[in-house]
The first five atom37 places (N, CA, C, CB, O) and aatype in JSON, in Angstrom:
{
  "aatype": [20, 20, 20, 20, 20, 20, 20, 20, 20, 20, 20, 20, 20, 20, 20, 20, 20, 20, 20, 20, 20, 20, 20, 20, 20, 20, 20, 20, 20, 20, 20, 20, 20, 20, 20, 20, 20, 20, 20, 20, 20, 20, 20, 20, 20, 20, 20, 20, 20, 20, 20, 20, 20, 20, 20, 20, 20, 20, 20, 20, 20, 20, 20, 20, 20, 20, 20, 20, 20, 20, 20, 20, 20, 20, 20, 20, 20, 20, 20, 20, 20, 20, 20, 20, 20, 20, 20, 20, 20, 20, 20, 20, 20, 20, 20, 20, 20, 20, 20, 20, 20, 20, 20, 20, 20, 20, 20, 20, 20, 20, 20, 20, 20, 20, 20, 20, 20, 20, 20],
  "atom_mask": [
    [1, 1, 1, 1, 1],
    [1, 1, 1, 1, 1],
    [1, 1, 1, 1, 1],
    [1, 1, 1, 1, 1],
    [1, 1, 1, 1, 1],
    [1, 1, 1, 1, 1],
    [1, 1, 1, 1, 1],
    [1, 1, 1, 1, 1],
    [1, 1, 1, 1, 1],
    [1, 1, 1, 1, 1],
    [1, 1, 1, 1, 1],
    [1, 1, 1, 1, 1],
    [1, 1, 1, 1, 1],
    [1, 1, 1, 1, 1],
    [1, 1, 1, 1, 1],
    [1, 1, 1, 1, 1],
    [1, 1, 1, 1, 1],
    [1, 1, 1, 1, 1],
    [1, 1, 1, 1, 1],
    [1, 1, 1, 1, 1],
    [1, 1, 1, 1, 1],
    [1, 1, 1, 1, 1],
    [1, 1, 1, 1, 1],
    [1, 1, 1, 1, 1],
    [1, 1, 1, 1, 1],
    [1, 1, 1, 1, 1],
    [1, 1, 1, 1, 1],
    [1, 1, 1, 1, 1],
    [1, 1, 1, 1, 1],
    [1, 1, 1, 1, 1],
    [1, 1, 1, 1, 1],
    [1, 1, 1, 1, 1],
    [1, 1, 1, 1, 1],
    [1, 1, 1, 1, 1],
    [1, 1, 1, 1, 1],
    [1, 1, 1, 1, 1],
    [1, 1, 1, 1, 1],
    [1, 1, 1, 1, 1],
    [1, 1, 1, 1, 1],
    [1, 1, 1, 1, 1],
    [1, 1, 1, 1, 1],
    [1, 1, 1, 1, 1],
    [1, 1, 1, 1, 1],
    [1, 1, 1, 1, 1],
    [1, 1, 1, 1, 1],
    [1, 1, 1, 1, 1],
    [1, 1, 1, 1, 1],
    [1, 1, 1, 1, 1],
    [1, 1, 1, 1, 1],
    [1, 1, 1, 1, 1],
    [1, 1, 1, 1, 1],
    [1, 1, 1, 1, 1],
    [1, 1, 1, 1, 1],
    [1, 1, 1, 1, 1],
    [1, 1, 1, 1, 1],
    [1, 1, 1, 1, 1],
    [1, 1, 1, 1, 1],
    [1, 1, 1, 1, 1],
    [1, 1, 1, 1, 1],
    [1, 1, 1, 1, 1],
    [1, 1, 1, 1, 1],
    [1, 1, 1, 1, 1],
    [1, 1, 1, 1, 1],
    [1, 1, 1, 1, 1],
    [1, 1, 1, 1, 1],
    [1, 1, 1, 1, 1],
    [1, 1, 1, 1, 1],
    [1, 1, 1, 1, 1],
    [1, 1, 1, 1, 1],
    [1, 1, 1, 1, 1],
    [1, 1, 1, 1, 1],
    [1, 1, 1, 1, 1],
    [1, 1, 1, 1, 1],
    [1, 1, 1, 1, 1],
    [1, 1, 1, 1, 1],
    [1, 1, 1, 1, 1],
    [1, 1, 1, 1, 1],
    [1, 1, 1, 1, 1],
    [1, 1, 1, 1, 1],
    [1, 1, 1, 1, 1],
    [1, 1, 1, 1, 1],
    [1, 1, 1, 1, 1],
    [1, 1, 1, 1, 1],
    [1, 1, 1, 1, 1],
    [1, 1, 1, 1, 1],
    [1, 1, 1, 1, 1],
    [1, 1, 1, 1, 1],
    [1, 1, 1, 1, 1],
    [1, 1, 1, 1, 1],
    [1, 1, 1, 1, 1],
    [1, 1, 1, 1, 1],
    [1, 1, 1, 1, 1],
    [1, 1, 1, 1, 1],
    [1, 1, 1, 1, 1],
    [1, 1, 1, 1, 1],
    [1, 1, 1, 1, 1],
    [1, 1, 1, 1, 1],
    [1, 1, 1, 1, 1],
    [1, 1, 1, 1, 1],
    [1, 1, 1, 1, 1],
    [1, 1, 1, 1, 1],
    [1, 1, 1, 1, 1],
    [1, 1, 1, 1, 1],
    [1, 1, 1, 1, 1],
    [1, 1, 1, 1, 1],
    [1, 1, 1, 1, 1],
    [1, 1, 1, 1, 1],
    [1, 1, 1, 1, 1],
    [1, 1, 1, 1, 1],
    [1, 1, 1, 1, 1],
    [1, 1, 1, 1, 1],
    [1, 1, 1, 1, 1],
    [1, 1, 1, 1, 1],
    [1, 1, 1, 1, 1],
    [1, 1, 1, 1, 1],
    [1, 1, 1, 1, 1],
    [1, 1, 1, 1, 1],
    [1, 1, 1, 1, 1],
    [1, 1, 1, 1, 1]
  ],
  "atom_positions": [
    [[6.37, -70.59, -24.09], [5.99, -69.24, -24.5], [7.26, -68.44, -24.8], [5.14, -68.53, -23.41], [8.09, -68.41, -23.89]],
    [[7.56, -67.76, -25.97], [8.83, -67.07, -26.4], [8.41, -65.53, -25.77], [9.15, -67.14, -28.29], [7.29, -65.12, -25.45]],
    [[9.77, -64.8, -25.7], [9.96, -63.68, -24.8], [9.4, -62.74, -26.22], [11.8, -63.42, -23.99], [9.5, -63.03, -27.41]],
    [[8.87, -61.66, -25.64], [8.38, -60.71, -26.46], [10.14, -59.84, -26.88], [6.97, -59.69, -25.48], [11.05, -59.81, -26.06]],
    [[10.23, -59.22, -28.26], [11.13, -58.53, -28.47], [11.11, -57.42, -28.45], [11.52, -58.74, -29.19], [10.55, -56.84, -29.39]],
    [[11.73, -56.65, -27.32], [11.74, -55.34, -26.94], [13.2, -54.96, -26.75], [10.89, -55.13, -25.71], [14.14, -55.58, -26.26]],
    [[13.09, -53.55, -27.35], [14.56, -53.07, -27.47], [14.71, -52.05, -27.05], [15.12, -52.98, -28.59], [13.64, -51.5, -26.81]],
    [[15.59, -51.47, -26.81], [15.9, -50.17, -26.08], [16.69, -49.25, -27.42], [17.05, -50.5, -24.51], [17.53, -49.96, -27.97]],
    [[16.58, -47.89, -28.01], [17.52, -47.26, -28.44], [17.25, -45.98, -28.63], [17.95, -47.77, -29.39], [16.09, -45.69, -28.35]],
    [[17.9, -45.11, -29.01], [18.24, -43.65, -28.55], [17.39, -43.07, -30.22], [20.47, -43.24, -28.22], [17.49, -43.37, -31.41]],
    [[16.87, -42.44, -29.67], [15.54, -41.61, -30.74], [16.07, -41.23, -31.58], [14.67, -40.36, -30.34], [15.42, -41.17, -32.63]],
    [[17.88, -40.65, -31.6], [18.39, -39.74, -32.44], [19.24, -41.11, -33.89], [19.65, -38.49, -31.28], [19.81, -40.86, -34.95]],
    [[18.93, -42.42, -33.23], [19.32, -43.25, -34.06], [18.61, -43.83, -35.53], [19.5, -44.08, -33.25], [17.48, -44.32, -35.4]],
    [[18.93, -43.82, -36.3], [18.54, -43.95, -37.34], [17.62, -45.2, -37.25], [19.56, -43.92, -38.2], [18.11, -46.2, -36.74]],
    [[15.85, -45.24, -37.88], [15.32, -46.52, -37.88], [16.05, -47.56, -38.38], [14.25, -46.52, -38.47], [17.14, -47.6, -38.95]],
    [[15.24, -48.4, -38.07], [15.62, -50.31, -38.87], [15.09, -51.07, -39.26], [16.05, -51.32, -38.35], [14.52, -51.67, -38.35]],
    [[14.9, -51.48, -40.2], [13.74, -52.4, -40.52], [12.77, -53.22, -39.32], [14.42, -53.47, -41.38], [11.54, -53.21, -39.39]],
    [[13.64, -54.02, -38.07], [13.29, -54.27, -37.22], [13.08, -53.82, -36.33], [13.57, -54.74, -37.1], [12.9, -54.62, -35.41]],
    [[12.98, -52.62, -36.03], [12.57, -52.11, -35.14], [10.77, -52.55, -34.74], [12.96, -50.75, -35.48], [10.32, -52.94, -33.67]],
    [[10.17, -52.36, -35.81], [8.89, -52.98, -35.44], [8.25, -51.56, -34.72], [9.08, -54.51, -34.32], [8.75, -50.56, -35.24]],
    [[7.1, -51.19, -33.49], [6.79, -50.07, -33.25], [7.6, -49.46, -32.26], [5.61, -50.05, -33.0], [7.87, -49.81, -31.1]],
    [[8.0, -48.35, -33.03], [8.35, -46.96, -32.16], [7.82, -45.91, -31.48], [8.82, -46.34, -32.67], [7.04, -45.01, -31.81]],
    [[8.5, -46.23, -30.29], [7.56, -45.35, -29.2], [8.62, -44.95, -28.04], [6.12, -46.37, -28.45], [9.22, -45.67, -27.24]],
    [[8.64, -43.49, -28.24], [8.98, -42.61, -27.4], [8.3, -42.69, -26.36], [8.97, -41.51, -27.82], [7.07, -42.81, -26.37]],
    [[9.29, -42.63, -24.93], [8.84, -43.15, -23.53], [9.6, -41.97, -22.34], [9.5, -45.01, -23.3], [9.82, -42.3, -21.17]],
    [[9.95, -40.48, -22.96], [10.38, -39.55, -22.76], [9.51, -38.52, -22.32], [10.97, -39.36, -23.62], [9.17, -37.83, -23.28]],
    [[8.88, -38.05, -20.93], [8.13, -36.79, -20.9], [8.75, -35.61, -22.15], [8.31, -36.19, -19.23], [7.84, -35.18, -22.85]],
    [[9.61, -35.26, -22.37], [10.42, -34.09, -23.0], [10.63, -34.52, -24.14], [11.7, -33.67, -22.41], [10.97, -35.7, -24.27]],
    [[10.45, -33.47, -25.56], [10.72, -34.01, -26.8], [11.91, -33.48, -26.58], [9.92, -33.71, -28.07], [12.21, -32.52, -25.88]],
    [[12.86, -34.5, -27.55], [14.54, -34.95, -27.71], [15.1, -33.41, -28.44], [14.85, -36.7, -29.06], [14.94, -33.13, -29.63]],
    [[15.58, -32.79, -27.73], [16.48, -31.34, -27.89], [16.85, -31.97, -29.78], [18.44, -31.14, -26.32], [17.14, -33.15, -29.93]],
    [[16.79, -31.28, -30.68], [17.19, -30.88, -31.95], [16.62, -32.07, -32.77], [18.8, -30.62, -32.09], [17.25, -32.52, -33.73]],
    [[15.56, -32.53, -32.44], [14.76, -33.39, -33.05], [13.48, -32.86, -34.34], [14.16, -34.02, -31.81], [12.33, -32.61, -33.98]],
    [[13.79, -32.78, -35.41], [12.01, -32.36, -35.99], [10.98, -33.92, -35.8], [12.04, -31.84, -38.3], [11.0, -35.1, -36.14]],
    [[10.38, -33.23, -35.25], [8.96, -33.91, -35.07], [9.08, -34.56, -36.62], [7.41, -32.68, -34.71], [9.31, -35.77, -36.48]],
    [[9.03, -34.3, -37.7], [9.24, -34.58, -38.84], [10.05, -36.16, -38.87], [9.98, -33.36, -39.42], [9.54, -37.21, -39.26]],
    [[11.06, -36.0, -38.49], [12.59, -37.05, -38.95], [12.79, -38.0, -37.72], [14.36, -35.98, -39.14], [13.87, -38.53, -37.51]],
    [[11.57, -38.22, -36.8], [11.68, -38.8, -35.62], [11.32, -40.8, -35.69], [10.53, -37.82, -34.65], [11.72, -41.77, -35.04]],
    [[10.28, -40.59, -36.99], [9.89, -42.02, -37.06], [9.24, -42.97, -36.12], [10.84, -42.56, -37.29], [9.6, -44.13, -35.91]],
    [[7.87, -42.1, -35.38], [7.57, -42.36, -34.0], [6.21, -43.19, -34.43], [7.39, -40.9, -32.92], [5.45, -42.95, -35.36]],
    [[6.16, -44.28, -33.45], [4.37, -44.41, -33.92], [3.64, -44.01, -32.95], [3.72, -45.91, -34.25], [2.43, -43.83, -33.14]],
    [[4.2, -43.82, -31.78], [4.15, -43.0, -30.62], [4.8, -42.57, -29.93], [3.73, -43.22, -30.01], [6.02, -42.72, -29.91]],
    [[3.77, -41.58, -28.76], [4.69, -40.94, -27.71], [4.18, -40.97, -26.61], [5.05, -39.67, -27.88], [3.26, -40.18, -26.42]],
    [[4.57, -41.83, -25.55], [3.88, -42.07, -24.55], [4.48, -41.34, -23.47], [3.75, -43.39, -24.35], [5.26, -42.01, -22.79]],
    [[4.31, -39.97, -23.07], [4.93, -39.09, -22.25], [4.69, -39.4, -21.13], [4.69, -37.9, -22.39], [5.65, -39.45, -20.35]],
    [[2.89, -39.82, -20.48], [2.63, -39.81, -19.64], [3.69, -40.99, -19.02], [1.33, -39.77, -19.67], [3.79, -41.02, -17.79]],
    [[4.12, -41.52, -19.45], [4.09, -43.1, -19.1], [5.5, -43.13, -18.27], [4.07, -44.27, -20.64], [5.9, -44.06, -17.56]],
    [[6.46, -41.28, -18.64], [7.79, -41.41, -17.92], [7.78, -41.18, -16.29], [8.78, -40.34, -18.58], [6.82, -40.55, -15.86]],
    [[8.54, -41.52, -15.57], [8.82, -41.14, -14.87], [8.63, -39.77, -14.12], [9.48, -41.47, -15.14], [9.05, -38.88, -14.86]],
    [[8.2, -39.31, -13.03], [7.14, -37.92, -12.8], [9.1, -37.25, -12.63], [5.43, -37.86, -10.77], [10.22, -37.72, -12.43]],
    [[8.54, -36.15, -12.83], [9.63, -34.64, -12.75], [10.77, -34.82, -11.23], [8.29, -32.77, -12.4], [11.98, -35.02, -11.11]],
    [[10.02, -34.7, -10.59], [10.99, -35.19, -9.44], [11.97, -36.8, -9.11], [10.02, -35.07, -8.34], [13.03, -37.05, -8.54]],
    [[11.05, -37.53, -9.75], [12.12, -38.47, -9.39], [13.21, -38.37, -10.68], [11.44, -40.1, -9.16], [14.28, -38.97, -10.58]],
    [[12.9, -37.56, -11.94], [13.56, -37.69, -13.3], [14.5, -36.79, -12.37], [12.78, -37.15, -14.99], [15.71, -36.96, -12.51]],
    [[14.15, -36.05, -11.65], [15.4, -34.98, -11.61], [16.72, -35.5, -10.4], [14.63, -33.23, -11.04], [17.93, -35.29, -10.39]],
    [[15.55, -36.46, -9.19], [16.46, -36.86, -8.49], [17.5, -37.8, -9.03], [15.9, -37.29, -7.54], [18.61, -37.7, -8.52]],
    [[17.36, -38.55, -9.83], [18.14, -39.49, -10.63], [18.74, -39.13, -11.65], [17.54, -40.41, -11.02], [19.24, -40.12, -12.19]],
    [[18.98, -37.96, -12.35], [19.91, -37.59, -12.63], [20.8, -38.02, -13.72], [20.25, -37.6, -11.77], [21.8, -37.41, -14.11]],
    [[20.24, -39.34, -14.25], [20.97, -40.47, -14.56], [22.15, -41.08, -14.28], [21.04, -40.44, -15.4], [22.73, -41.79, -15.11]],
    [[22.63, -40.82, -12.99], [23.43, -41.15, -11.97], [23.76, -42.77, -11.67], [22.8, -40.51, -10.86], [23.46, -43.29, -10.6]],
    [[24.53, -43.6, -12.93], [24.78, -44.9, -12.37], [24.55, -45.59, -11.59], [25.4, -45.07, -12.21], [24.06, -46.71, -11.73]],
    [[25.09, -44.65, -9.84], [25.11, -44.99, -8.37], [23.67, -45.48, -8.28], [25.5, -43.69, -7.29], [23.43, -46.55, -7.73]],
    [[22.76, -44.74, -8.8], [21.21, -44.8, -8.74], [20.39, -45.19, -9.13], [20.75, -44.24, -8.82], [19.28, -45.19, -8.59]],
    [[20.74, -45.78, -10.5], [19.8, -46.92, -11.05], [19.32, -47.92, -10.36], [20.3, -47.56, -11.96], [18.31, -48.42, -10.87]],
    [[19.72, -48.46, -9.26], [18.86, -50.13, -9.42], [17.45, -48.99, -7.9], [20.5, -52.58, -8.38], [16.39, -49.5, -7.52]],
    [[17.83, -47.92, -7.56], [16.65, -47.13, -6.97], [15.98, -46.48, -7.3], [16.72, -46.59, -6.32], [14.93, -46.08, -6.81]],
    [[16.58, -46.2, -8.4], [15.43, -45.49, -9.33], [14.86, -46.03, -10.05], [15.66, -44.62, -10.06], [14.0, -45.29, -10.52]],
    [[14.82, -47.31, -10.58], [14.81, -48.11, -11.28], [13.09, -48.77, -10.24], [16.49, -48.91, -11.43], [11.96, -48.87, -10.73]],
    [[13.53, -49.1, -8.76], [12.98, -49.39, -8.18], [11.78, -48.17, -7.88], [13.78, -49.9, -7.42], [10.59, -48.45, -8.02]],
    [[12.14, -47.02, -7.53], [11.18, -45.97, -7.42], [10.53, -45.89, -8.79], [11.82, -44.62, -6.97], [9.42, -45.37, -8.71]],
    [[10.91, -46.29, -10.15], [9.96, -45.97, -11.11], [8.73, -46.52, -11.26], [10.41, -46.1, -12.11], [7.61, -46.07, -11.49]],
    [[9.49, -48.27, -10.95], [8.07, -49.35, -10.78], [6.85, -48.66, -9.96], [8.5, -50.9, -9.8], [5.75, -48.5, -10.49]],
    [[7.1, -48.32, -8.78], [6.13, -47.81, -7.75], [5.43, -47.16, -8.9], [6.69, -46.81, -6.39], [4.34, -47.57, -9.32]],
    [[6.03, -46.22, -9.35], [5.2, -45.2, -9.94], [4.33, -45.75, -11.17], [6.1, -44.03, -10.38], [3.2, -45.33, -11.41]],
    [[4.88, -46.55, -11.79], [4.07, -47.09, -12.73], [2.8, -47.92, -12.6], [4.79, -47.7, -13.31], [2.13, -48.29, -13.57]],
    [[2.51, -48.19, -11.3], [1.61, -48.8, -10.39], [0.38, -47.38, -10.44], [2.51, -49.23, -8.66], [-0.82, -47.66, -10.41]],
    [[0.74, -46.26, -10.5], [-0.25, -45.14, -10.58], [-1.22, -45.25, -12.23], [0.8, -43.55, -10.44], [-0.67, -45.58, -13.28]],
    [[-2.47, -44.95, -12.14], [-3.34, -45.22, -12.58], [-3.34, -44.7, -14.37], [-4.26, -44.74, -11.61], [-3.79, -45.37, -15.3]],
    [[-2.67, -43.27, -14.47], [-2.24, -43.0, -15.94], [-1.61, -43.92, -16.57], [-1.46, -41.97, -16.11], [-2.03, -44.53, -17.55]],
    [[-0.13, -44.12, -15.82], [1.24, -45.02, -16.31], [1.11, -46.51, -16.03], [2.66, -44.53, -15.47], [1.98, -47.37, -16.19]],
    [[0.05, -46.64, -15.64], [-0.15, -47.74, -15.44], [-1.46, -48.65, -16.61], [-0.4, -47.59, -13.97], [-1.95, -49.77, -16.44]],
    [[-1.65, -47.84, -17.51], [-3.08, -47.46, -18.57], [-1.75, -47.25, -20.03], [-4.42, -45.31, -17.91], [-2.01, -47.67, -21.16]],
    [[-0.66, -46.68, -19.76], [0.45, -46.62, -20.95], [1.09, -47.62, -20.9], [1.42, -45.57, -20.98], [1.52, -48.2, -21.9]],
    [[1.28, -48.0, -19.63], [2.06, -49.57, -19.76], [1.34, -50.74, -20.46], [2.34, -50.2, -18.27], [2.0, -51.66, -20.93]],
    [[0.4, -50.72, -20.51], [-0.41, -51.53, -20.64], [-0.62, -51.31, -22.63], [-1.72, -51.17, -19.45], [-0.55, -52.18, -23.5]],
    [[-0.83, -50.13, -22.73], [-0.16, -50.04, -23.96], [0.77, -50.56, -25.0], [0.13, -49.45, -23.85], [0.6, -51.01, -26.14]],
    [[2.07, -50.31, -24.07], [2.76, -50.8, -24.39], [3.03, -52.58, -24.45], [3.31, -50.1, -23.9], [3.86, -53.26, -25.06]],
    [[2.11, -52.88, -23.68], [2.3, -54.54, -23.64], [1.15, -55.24, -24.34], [2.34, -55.16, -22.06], [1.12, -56.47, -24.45]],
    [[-0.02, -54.25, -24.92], [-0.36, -54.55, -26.36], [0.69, -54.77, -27.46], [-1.12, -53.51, -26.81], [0.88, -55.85, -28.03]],
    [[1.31, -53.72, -27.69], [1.97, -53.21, -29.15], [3.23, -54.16, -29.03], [2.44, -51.3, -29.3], [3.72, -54.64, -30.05]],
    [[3.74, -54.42, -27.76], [4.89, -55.81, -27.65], [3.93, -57.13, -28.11], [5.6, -56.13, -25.67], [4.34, -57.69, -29.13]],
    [[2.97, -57.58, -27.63], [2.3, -58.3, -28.18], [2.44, -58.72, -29.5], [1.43, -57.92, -28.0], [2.8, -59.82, -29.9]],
    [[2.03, -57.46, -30.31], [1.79, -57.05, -31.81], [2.88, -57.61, -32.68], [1.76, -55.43, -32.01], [2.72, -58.14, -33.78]],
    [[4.18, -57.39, -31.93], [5.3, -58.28, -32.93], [6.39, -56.8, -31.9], [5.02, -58.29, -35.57], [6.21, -56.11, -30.9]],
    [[7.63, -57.01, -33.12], [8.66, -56.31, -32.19], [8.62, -54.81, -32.07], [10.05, -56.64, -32.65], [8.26, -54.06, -32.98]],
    [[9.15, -54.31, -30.48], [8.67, -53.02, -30.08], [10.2, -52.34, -29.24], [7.1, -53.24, -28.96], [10.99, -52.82, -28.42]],
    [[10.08, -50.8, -30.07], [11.36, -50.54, -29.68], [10.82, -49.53, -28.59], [12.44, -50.0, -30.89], [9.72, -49.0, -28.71]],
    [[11.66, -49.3, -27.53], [10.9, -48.15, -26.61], [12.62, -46.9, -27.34], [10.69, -48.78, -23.99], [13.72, -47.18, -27.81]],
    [[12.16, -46.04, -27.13], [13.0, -44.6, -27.24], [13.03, -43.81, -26.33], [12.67, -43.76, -28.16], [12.09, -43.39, -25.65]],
    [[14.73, -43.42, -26.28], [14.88, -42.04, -25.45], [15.82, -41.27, -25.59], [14.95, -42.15, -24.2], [16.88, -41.79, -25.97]],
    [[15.8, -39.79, -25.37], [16.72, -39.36, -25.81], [18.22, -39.65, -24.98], [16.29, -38.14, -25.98], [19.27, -39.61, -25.63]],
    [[18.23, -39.91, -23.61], [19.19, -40.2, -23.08], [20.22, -40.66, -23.81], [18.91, -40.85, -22.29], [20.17, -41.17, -24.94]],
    [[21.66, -40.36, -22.76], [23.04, -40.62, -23.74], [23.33, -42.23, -23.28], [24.67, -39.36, -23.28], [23.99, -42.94, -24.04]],
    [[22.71, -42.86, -21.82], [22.88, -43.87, -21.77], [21.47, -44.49, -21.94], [23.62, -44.08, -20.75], [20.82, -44.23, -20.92]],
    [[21.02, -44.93, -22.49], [19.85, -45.64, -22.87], [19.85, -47.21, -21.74], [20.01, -45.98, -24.77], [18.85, -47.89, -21.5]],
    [[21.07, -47.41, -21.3], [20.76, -48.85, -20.66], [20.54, -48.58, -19.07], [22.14, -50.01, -20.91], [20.3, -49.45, -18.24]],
    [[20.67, -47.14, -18.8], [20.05, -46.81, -17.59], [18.98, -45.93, -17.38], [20.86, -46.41, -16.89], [18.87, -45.02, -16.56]],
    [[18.19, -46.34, -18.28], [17.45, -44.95, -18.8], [15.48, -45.49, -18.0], [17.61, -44.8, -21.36], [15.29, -46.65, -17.62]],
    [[14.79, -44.83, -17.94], [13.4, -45.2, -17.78], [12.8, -46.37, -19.03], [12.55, -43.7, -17.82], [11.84, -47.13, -18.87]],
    [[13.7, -46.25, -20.35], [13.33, -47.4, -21.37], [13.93, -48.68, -21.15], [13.7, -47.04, -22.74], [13.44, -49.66, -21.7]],
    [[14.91, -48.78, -20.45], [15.57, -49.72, -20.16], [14.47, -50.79, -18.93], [17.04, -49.01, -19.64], [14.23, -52.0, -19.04]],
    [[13.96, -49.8, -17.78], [12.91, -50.42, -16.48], [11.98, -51.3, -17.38], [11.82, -49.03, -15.47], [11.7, -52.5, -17.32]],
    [[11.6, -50.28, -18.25], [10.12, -50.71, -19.49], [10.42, -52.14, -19.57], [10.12, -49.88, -21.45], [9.85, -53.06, -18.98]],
    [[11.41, -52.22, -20.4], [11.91, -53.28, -21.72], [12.19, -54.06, -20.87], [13.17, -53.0, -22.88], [12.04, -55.08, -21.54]],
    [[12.53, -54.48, -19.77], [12.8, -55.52, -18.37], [11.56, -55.86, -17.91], [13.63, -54.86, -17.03], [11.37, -57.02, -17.53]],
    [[10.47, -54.84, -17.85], [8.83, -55.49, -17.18], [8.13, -55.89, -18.57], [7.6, -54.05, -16.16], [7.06, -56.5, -18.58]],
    [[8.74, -55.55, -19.62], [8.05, -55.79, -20.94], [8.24, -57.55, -21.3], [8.86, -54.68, -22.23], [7.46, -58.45, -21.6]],
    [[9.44, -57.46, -21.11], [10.35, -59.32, -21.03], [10.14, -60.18, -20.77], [11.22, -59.76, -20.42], [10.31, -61.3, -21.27]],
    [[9.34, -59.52, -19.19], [9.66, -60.67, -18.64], [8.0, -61.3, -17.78], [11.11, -60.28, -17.56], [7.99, -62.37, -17.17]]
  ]
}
């Protein structure tokens, strides 16, 4: 069985042919973004990470492999757990990019995704 292709990259980046479906995985639309020039096929808000743990993490290096770990938990909850599932249709479908606005994208809530998406 071949690994589904899922990618991680930053919303403000220009599409690609391969990208395949785009889907924003960001509670918050991306500061100086038009809804217009975004190239989304979705936006799965519910599906981020709840407010408090986004805020405890900080995107704080030190804190990824626990926040990382506290996100899973959460994705186990019954909304994000109904978007994930989503998302592992549309990976199905052929190749699927998750988006965020974050400056590091490889520690980002799209990054957790694209690792339970994989594998």
């Amino acid at each position: 069985m071949s690994k589904r292709r899922v990618q991680v990259r930053r919303v403000y980046d220009a599409p690609e042919s391969a990208d395949g479906a785009r889907v924003l995985v960001d509670r918050l639309w991306p500061r100086g973004l038009r809804k217009d020039r975004a190239h989304l096929d979705d936006w799965l808000k519910q599906i981020s990470p709840s407010t408090e743990l986004r805020k405890w993490y900080s995107h704080d290096p030190d804190r990824y492999d626990e926040f990382a770990e506290r996100y899973r938990s959460e994705l186990e909850e019954p909304e994000r757990a109904e978007a994930l599932d989503q998302l592992r249709a549309l990976a199905k479908e052929g190749p699927l990019t998750l988006l965020t606005a974050t400056k590091r994208s490889d520690i980002s809530e799209a990054a957790v995704l694209a690792d339970i998406l994989q594998s």
